[in-house]
C-alpha positions, 0 to 999 in steps of 0.5 A: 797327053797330046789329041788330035782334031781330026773329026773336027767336031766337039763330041770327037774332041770330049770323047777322047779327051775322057778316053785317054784320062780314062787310061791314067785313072784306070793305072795303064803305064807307058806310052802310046801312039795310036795308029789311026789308020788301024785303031787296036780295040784290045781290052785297055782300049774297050776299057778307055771307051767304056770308061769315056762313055760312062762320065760323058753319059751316066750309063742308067739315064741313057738305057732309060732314055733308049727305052722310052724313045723306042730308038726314034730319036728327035732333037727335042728328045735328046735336048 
């Protein structure tokens, strides 16, 4: 598995570190290079994404938190 750093920033390196183990653990086979000129969003792909976004943020405790910041989001809030 290789990344790149190219949105240099912490949430872009974990997200996709989580994505592309999410394909191992979800049984995709073969290999892939990702065009980032034109990112594919088929169903290995949405998959990937959900599964990441499942293990970085339990998905009950982020609606709950949606829910009770009315969408107005404070640092305070998110801390």
């Amino acid at each position: 598995m290789a990344l790149t750093l190219r949105y240099d920033r912490i949430d872009s390196f974990w997200f996709t570190l989580l994505h592309e183990l999410a394909h191992i653990v979800l049984g995709y086979k073969g290999s892939y290079l990702d065009n980032l000129d034109a990112l594919e969003e088929n169903e290995e792909e949405i998959e990937a994404n959900q599964k990441a976004a499942e293990w970085l943020i339990h998905p009950q405790p982020y609606k709950d938190f949606i829910i009770r910041s009315k969408k107005v989001f404070s640092r305070k809030g998110i801390e």
